[in-house]
C-alpha positions in Angstrom: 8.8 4.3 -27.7 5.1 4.0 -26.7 4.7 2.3 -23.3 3.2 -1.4 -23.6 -0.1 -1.9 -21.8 2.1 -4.4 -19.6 4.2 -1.7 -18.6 0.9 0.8 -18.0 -0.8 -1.9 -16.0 2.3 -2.6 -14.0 2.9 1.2 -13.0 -0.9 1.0 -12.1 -0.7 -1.4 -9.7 2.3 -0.1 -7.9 0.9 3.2 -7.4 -2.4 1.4 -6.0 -0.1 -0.4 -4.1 1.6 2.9 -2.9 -1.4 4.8 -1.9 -3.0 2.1 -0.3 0.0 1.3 2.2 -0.1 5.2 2.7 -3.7 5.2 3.8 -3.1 2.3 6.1 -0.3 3.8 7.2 -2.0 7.5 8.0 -5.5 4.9 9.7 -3.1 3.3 11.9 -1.3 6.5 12.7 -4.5 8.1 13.8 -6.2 5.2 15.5 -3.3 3.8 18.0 -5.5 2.4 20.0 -6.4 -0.9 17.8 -4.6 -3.7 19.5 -4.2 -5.2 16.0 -2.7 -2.5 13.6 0.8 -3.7 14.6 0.7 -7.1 13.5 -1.0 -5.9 10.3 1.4 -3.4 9.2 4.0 -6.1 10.0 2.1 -8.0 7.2 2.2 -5.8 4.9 5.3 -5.1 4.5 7.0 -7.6 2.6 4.0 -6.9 -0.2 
């Protein structure tokens, strides 16, 4: 069964989507100070 290029794409953007909530995660771990990273990763999420 060869994957579709639906499938591919899909599996793409979810692991975009993963690392990119991991980086935000690892900036807001290391910069506590920003008044705003709370309500941000609050935001995010539900994505």
């Amino acid at each position: 069964m060869k994957p579709s290029s639906a499938s591919r794409a899909w599996r793409t953007l979810v692991t975009v989507l993963f690392w990119a909530y991991a980086l935000l995660n690892t900036y807001f771990a290391f910069h506590p100070l920003l008044g705003h990273a709370p309500q941000i990763a609050i935001l995010l999420v539900p994505l």
